[in-house]
C-alpha angles and dihedrals in degrees: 000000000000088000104039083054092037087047090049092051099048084046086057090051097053103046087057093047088059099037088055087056092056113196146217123030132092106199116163088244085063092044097059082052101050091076096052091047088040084055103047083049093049085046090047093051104040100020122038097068081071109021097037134252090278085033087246088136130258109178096338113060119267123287099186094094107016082126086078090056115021140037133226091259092046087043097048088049091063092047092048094037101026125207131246107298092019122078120240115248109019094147122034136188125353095351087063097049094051090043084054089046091053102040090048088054080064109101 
């Protein structure tokens, strides 16, 4: 009885795991988005462990507002350079420059 409800609730969980990613289409409307949800993955991925899961810092400094004070190009200079406590380069090419984009929309 436990693993066939066990079973029925990792089947549900899935199926809205895989409902909330949607799927198909490529309207020009989903592909503005693609880049801003390309960038909050890439974030997810390179940047939370330091600046925190809401970028509100943790050991690195906050992310959630750096628009108001920085630009994309500035931005991306830090991400390609680095500063003092953060590596140089942890994110390269075009994931850096939609990261930059994004980051620089946070004010």
């Amino acid at each position: 009885m436990k693993k066939k409800l066990l079973g029925l609730m990792m089947g549900a969980t899935l199926a809205i795991i895989l409902t909330a990613c949607g799927g198909g289409g490529n309207n020009s409307n989903e592909n503005a988005g693609e880049s801003v949800s390309d960038a909050e993955a890439i974030v997810n991925k390179s940047c939370i462990s330091c600046h925190g899961e809401n970028l509100e810092g943790r050991n690195g400094p906050a992310l959630d507002k750096i628009g108001a004070t920085m630009d994309k190009d500035e931005i991306l200079d830090v991400i390609a350079n680095g500063r003092p406590g953060m590596p140089k380069e942890i994110i390269k090419g075009d994931d850096a420059e939609k990261v930059a984009e994004w980051l620089a929309e946070k004010k």
